[in-house]
N, C-alpha and C positions, 0 to 999 in steps of 0.2 A: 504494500500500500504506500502509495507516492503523497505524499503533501506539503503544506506550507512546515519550516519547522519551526516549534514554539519558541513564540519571541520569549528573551531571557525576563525576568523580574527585573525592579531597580534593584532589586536585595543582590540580586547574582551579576548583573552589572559592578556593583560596588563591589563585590566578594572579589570580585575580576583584578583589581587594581590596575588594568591599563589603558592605555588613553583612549582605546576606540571603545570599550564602554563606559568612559566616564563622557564622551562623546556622544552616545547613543543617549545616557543619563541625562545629560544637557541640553538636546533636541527633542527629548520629552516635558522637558519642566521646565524651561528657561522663559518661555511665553508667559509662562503660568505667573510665576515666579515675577517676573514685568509688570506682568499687569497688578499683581499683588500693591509691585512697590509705586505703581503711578496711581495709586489710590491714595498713598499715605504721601508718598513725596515724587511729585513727580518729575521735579526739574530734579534729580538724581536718580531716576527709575535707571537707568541703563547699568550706572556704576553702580549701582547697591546691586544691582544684578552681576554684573563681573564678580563684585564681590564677594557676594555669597559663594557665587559658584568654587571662585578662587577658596575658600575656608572649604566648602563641601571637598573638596579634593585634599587639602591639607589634611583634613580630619578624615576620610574616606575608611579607614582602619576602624575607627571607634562608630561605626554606623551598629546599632544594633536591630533588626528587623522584627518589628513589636507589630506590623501593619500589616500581614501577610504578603509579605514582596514590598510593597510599597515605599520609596523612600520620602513621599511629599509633606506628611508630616516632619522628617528630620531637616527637609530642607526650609521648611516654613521655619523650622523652630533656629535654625542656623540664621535665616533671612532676619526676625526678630531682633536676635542679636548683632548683628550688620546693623538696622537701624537706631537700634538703640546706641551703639557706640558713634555713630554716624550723629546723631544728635549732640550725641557729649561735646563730641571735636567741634562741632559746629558753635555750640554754644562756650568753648574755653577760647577757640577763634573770635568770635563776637566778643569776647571781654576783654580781649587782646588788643583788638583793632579799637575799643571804645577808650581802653587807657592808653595808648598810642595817640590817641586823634587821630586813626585812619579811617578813612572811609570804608565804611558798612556793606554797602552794597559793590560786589567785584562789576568789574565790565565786562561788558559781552562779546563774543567773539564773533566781531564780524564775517570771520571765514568761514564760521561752519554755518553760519545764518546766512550767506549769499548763496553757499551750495543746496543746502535746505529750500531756499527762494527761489531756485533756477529750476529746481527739481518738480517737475508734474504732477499734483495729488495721484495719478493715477500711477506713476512710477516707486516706489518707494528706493531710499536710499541702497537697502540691501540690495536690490532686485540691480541698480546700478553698480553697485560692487561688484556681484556677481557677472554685470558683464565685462567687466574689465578683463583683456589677456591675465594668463595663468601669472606671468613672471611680474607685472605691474602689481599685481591685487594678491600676492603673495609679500612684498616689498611694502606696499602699505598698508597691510594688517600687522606687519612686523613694528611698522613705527607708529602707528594708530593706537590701534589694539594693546600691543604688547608694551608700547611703549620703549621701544630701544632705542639708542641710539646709532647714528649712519654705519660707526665702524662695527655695530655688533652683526649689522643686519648686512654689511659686504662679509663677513667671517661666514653669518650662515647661509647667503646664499651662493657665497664664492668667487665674489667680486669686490672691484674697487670700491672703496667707499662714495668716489666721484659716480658712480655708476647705479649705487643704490640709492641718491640722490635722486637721481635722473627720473629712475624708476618712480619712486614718489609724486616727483614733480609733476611726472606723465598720467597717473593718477591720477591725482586730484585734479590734475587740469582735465581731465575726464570727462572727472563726477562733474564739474563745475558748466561743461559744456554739454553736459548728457540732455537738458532739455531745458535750453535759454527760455527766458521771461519773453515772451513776443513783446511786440512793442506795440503802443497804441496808436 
């Protein structure tokens, strides 16, 4: 008898410890998980979401499976703690900047709100990542996402650093041209 074969649990995902099911883990709850945090905060929903996930991997070992398979209470209850520290620093920052005299409110980043504003309701950003060539949209997940810098991201992809620049650059000018504001 030939069939589909039974998708693993989160529990045997995490039992896994390696990255293509903590991979599989994160493309089932990471939406979830989003939208959780754009209820409570949502001009931080994405990073409270990296965040989590980044601690759910740290801690992946100490998962105990109380849900039958299920990991989305452990990850809700990890997500909690993300915001609740997420408030601390927010609020020892705000005390900081008030006995400073520095301004409260940070500035906004006009670059990623012109790509935002170029981009189509109907397109969404991911959907334009995703068509970026393989070697560009590998290069700017590595300095976006991962946050590295040029020379870490020529080491892993095996090029100059002038080159992983480049990469970047060709990116973003991408995204930024993927669907211009018509004009009135």
């Amino acid at each position: 008898m030939t069939g589909q074969p039974r998708a693993r649990t989160d529990a045997e995902l995490l039992h896994a410890a390696d990255e293509d099911s903590f991979a599989e883990l994160y493309r089932r709850h990471a939406l979830g998980i989003y939208s959780w945090f754009r209820g409570r905060a949502d001009w931080a929903a994405a990073d409270l979401t990296a965040e989590t996930f980044a601690q759910a991997w740290i801690s992946k070992r100490r998962f105990k499976d109380d849900r039958e398979g299920s990991a989305l209470p452990w990850l809700h209850g990890i997500a909690r703690n993300v915001l609740r520290e997420s408030a601390r620093r927010d609020r020892v920052e705000t005390r900081a900047r008030e006995k400073l005299g520095l301004p409260l409110d940070l500035a906004a980043d006009d670059g990623y709100d012109a790509v935002d504003t170029r981009l189509s309701p109907h397109t969404s950003l991911a959907d334009a990542v995703d068509g970026l060539p393989e070697h560009e949209r590998e290069a700017l997940e590595l300095r976006v996402v991962d946050e590295l810098p040029y020379e870490e991201i020529a080491r892993r992809l095996r090029l100059r650093p002038a080159a992983a620049r480049l990469r970047v650059s060709r990116a973003l000018r991408r995204l930024a041209l993927a669907n211009p504001k018509e004009e009135l």
